[in-house]
N, C-alpha and C positions, 0 to 999 in steps of 0.2 A: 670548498665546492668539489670536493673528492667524489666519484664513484657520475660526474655527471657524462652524459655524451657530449660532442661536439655540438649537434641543434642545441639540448638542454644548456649545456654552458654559453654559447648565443645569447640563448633566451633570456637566460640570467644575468649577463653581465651588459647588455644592451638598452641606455638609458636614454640615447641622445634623443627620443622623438616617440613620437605615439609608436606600440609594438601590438601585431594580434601574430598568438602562438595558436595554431590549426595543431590541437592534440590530437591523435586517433586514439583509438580505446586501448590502454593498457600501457601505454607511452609514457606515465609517469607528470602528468599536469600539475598535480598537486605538491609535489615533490620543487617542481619547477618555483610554480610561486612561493613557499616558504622559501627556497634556497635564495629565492629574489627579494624578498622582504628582508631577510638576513644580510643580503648583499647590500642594497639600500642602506639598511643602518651600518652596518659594517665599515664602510665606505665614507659615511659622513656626510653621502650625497640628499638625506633626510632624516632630521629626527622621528622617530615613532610613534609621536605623537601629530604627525603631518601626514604617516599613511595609512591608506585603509585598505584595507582588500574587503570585498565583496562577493558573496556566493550566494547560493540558493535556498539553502538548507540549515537550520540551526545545529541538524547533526554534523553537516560540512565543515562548518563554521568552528564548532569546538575542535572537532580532529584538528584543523587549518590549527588554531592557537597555543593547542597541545603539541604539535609540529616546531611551531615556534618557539616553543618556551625552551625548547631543547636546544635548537639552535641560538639563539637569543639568549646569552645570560643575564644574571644579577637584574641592575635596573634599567637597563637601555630598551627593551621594550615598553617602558611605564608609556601609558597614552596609546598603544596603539589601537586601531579600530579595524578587529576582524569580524565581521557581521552579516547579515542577509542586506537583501536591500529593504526589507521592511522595520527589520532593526534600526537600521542608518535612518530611515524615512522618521519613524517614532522619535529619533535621540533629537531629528532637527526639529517636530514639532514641541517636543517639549523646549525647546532655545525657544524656540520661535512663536511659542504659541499665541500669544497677543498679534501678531501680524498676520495668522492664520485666524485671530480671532476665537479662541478658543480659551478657557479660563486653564490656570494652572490645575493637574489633576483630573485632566480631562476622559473620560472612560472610554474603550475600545469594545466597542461591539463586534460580539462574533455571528454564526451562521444564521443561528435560530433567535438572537435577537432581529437580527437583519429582515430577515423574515416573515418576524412577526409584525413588524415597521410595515412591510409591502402588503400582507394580509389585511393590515388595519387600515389602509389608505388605499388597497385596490377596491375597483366597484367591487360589490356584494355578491355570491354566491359564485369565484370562482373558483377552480378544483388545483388543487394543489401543483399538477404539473404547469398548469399557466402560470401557479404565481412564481415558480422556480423558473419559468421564463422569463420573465418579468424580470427579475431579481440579476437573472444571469447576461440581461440586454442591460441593464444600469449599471452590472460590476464590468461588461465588455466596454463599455462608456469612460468608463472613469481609467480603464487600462489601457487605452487610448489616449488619455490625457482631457477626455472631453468634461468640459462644465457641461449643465443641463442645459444651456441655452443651446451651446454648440451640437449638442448629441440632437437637438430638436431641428438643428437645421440638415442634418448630415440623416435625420430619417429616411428612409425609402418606402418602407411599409406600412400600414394601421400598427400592426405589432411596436414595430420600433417607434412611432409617434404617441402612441399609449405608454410605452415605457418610458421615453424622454420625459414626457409630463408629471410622470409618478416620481422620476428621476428627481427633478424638480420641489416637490413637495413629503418626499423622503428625506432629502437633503437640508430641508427646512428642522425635519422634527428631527434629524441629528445634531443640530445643532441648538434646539433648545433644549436638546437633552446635554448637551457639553459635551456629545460623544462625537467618535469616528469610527468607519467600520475600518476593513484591511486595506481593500485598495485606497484610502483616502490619505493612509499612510505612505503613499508614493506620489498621489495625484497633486495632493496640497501641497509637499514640499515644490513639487515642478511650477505650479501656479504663483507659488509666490518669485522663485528664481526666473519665470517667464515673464513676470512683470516688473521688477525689481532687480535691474541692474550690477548697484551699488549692492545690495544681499548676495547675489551672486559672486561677487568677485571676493566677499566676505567669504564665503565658504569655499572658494578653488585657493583661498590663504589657507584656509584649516588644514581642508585635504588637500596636501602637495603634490601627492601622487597616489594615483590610485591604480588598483588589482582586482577586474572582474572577472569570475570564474564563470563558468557555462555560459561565456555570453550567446551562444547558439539561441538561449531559453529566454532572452529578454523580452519583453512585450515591449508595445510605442512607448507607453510613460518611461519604462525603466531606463530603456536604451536615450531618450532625452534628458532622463534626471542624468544620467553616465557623463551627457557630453556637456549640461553646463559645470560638473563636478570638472572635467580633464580641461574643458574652457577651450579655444585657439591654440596654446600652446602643445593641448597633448598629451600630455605626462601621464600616461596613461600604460597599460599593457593590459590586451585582453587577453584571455583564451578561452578557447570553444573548437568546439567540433561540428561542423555543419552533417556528419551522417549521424549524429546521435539526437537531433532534433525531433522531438517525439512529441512535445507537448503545445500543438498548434491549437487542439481543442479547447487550450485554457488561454489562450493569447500569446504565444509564445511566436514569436516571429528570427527565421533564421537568415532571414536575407538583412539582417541585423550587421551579421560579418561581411557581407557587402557594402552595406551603405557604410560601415566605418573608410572604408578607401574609397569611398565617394566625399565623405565629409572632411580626410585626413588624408589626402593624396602624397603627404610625407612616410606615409607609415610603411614598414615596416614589416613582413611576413615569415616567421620560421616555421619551417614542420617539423612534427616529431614523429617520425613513422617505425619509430625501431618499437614493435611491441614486447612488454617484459610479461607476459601471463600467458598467450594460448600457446600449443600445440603448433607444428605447422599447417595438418591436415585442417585444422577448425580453422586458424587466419585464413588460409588458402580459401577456404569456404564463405568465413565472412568478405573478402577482399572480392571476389565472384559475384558477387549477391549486390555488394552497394558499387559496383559500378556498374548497374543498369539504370543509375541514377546521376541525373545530371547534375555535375561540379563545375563551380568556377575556380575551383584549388582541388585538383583531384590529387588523394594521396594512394599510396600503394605500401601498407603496411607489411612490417617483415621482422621474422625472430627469430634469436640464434639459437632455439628452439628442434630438439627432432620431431621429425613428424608424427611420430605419436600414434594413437589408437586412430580407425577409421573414424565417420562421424557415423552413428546409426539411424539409417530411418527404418520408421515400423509403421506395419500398416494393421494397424487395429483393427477388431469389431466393430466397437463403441467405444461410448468414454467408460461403460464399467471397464473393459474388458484392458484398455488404455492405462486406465488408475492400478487393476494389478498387477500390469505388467512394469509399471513404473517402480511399484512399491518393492515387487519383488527383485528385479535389480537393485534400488536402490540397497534390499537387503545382502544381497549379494555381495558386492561392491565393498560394502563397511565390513564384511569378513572376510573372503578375498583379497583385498586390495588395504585393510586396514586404515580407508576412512572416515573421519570422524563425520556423525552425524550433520556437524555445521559445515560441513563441507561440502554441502547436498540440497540442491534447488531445483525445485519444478515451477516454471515460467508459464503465465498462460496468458490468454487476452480477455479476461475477463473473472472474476472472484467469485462469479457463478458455476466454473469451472470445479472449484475444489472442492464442493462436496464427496464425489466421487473417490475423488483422493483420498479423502480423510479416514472415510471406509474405512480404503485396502491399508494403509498405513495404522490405521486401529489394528485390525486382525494381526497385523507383523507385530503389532507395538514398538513401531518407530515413534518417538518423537516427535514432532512437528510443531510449526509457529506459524501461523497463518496472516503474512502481512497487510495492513488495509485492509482488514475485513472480522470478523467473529468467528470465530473460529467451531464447527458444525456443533461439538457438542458444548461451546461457550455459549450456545443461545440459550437466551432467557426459556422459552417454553419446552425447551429438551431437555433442561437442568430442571424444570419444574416434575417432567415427566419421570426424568433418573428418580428426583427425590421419592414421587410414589412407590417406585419399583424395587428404592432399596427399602424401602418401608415395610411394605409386604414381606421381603425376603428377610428381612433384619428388625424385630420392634422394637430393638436396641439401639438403633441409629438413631439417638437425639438431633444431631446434625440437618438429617434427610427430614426429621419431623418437622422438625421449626419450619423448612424451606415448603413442606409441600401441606401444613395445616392453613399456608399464607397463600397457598396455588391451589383455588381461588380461595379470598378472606371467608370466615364462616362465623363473623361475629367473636369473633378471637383475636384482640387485642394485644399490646405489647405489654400491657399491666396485665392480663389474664395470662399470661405465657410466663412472665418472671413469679405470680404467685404460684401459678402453677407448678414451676421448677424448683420452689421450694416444699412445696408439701411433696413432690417427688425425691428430694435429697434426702427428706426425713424419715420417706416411706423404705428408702432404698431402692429406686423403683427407676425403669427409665422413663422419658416424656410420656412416648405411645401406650405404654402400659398405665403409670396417673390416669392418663386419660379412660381409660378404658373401667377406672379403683372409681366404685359406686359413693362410696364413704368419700373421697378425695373431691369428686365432683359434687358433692354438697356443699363443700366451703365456696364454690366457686360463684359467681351472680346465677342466675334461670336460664340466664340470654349467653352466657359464654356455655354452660356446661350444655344446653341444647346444639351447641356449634361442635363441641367436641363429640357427642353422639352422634352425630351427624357425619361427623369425619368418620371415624373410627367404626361405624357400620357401616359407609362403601370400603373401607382396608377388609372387613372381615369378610363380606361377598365376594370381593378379588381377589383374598386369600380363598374361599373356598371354590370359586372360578377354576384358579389357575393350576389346579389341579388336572382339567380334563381340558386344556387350551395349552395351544404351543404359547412362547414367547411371545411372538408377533399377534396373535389374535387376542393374550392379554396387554399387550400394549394399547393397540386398537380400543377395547372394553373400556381401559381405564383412562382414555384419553375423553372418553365420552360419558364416563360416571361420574369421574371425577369432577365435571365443570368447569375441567379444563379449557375444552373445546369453547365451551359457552363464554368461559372468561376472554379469549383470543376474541371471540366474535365481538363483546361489550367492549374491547378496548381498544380495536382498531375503528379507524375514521372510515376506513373505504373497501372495498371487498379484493384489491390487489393486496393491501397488506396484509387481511386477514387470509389471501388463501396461500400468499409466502410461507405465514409461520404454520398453518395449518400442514403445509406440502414439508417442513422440517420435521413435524411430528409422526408425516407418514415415512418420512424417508427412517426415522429413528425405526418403526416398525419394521422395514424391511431391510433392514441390517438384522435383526433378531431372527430375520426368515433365514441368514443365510449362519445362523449357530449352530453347533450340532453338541448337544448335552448340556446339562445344565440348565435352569430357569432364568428367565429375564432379568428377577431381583437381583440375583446372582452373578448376573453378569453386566448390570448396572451399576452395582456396585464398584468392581472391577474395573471399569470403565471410567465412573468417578475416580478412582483412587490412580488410575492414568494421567487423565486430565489436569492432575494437581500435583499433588507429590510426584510423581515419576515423570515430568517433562522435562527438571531441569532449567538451565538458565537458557533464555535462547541462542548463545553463542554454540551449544549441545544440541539445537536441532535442527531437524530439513526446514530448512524454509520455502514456503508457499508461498506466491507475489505474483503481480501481475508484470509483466513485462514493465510497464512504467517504473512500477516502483523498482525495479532491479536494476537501475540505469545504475552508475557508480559501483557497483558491487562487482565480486566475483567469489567464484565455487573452483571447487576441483571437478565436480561433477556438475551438470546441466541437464534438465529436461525441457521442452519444449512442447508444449503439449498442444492438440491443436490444430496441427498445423491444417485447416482442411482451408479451401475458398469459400470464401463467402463469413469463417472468422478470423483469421489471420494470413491474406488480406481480408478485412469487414464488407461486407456485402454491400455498405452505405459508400465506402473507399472503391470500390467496386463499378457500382452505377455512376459516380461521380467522378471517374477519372482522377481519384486522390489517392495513385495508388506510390508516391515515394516515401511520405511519413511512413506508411504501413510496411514497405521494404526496411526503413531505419530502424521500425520497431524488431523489424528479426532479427537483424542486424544487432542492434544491441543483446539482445537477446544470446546469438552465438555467439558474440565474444564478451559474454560474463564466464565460459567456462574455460579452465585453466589446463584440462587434460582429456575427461571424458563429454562426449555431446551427443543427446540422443533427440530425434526429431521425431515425431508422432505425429502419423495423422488417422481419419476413422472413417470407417465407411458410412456406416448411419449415425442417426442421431434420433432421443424423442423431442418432438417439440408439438408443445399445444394437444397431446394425446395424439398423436399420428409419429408413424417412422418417416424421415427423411433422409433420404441419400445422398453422400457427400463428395465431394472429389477431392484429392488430392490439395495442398496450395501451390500454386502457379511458381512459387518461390523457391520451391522444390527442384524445379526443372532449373532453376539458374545458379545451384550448385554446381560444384566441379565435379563429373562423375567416379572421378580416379580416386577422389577421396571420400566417398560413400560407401556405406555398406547397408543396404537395402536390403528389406525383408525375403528369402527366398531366393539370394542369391549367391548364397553360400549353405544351400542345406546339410550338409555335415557339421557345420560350426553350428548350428543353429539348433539343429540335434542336441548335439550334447551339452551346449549350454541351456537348454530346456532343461534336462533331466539335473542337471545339478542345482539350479533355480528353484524346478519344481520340487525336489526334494527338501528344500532351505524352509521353503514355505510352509507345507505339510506339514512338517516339523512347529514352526512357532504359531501356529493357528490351534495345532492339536494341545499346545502346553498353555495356551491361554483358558481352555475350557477344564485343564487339571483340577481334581478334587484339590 
């Protein structure tokens, strides 16, 4: 147990009674439980096929095992169970599944099975966002621990008495289908340990001791599946962080680590407040910020750490104006300072946020990985639209033809495309040109070779187009010749979707507005060959993420983007007096960064075609001011790091348009 602190070795070596470890961020939690699992076996005080530890995340979950195996030699960890709790939930219904009633080989329904279940069984002509109400009042039910009878008494509104009832007869046709969805992977095991005694004491024999991680994030069922698993005696250690509870929207309840010393008035508290990652300037700042939230175990983190760089706030234009300033630091930064691109996060509250970014981050040609979300030029109608453009520019791009003879179909099948590719191998010829070889489209049926003139006389009008049109107004033409547009329209359900991808395909236009030399195809292409080949694995790039998804993690650098009222804190957090989640969520946010941290916020915004005016977030003012470095309040420094900035960029903007 080398290299532990005095809390951490506590924590570790501490077996007599139920234990919860209050980690603050950076503190080294994960470190703790392996070194405790190893202890555990080590010790003799259980074999490894008797403990489980528990976490949130499959990717948690491997790191946790991969940890272990290190410590842990040869075969003494054979048996152990490091898992989620919907893994753990699954291993017991497959034991169990006759007493849950379920045949062996039972199927797990996901989102849009679930879905389509509620669609088929809601009354008739509702619109999608009720049925995902719907849907999301039966999966809140079952994460409670409620059967449908119970969720039917505990209604309060129409809404919720229309969802219990579907709850109901949902639950009916998953089970003559043999399936379960996700939650039912937690609900069912509790249901049977809640009725079933004798089972229960069966499974606190299995797991002898168990190890929950983030119990901060546990919802009702999980945190009851926990306590019949520890049973009266205990045997148990949790940890969590009550300032990192972010995810109340999904069921997460953090008064979880209270009611454990309600339930276990033996137990047991250590904290870990020594942080091993930020700066002092940044703890100082996150340590500011979450204690204007109220603890019943208030920590006060602290690192042997020098204070480090100021933290920066900047007061943008907008969010364009926001995205280059980001990008262009971040360019900076990775020459300057010599960090690697994975070393490099921009945090937002929302995935609607990073278009913007992706831009100014093309124009540099950084890298990037855009978490939980599509990444701007990954979407389906932007890739359709690149493929016309390199088409145009290049009639050598076999590649671009396949994808954009298919954006929209034209009676051009997959048998008309592979005969096709062969009387082009023979001809020597590429795709686009075959198609255009009068002799070649005779072998072809009537009904394919009219789909290929079809094609191939809008390419040759947009070819002769784009001659006397910028980029962006041939983007515009071809988005509307091509049948693109038409296609977006015939394949969405509803007119938000279609005016989503429709507003991707204008935003792709006015990125072309802001080129200088060169033609669209041209730099479509370029674009493409970003996208793909030049990104890299993502351990190589900035990552993009919303604050959620950034929980666990950490950078050397941080961005924060955002920051105004009304989106971080949410405007909904706002009117509703729910403003601590929204404090935790920054809070995590500033201490994922490890050295540099810049905070953003904007003066306007477009929303719905109108400018809106922004203010500052409230969140701002409960930094420490000694460790900020605000916009304008240092203009000499500010000066010159412009001019060296702005030089960086100029530069890799001008050599992206090189002949």
């Amino acid at each position: 147990m080398s290299g532990l602190n005095a809390p951490q070795k506590l924590a570790v070596e501490y077996v007599d009674g139920p234990l919860l470890v209050l980690a603050g961020a950076g503190s080294g939690k994960t470190k703790v439980i392996t070194e405790k699992i190893a202890h555990l076996i080590a010790t003799g005080r259980h074999e490894a096929k008797h403990v489980a530890a528990i976490t949130f995340t499959n990717k948690a979950a491997r790191e946790m095992r991969e940890r272990v195996a290190r410590r842990v030699k040869g075969d003494k960890a054979e048996g152990l169970t490091i898992s989620t709790f919907h893994s753990l939930g699954l291993k017991f219904l497959q034991i169990e599944h006759e007493r849950a009633q379920l045949r062996r080989g039972f199927s797990i329904f996901d989102s849009d099975d679930q879905l389509a279940i509620v669609k088929d069984l809601a009354p008739a002509g509702l619109k999608n966002d009720a049925l995902y109400a719907l849907h999301n009042l039966i999966s809140a039910a079952k994460n409670n621990g409620l059967s449908p009878e119970q969720a039917a008494e505990a209604a309060r509104s129409l809404r919720e008495r229309e969802a219990a009832g579907l709850y109901a007869r949902y639950q009916a046709r998953l089970q003559a289908f043999n399936a379960v969805d996700f939650d039912d992977l937690i609900r069912l095991p509790l249901l049977l340990l809640d009725a079933d005694a004798e089972l229960a004491a069966g499974w606190r024999e299995r797991i002898r001791y168990l190890l929950v991680d983030e119990c901060q994030d546990t919802n009702g069922a999980q945190y009851r599946l926990l306590k019949h698993l520890a049973g009266t005696r205990g045997a148990m250690t949790c940890v969590g962080d009550d300032d990192q509870s972010i995810y109340a929207w999904r069921g997460a309840n953090p008064e979880n680590l209270d009611q454990l010393a309600q339930d276990y008035p033996r137990i047991k508290v250590v904290m870990l407040e020594q942080n091993y990652r930020c700066s002092g300037r940044i703890l100082r700042s996150a340590n500011a910020l979450i204690a204007k939230n109220a603890h019943a175990h208030p920590k006060q983190l602290w690192s042997q750490h020098g204070d480090g760089e100021p933290v920066r706030v900047w007061a943008c234009k907008n969010n364009e104006h926001e995205a280059e300033r980001v990008a262009a630091e971040i360019h900076y930064l990775a020459q300057a300072k010599e960090i690697l691109w994975g070393e490099f996060a921009v945090l937002f509250r929302g995935n609607h946020q990073s278009r913007p970014l992706e831009k100014a981050l093309q124009l540099l040609r950084i890298p990037y990985h855009l978490t939980g979300g599509t990444a701007f030029l990954d979407r389906g109608e932007v890739k359709d639209a690149l493929s016309w453009l390199r088409v145009l520019a290049n009639p050598d791009d076999d590649a671009a033809f396949l994808r954009a003879i298919a954006s929209p179909k034209r009676e051009v099948g997959a048998t008309t495309l592979e005969k096709l590719a062969g009387l082009a191998q023979q001809a020597q010829l590429s795709l686009s040109k075959a198609a255009e070889n009068i002799s070649l489209l005779k072998q072809l049926t009537p009904r394919a070779a009219n789909g290929l003139n079809e094609f191939t006389g809008i390419i040759h009008r947009l070819r002769d187009a784009s001659e006397r049109l910028t980029p962006a107004e041939l983007t515009r033409k071809l988005v509307e010749q091509s049948g693109l547009l038409a296609m977006i329209r015939a394949q969405c359900k509803d007119e938000a979707s279609y005016l989503r991808r429709k507003e991707n395909l204008d935003e792709l236009a006015l990125w072309f507005e802001n080129a200088r030399g060169g033609g669209a195809g041209e730099l479509a292409a370029q674009l493409a060959l970003l996208t793909n080949a030049d990104r890299g694995e993502p351990g190589n790039q900035v990552r993009l993420m919303s604050l959620h998804a950034a929980k666990g993690l950490e950078f050397a650098a941080v961005f924060v983007i955002g920051c105004d009222d009304g989106n971080l804190p949410h405007s909904a957090s706002i009117e509703e007096g729910r403003l601590e989640e929204e404090r935790r969520l920054m809070y995590v946010g500033i201490t994922r960064a490890k050295a540099h941290l810049y905070l953003s916020h904007n003066a306007e915004t477009k929303r719905w075609g109108s400018v809106e005016h922004l203010l500052p977030s409230r969140f701002l003012d409960e930094l420490p001011a000694g460790d900020l470095l605000r916009d304008g309040s240092d203009p000499e420094r500010e000066s010159a790091e412009k001019k060296i900035r702005g030089r960086a960029s100029i530069k890799e903007i001008a050599s992206l348009f090189d002949p």
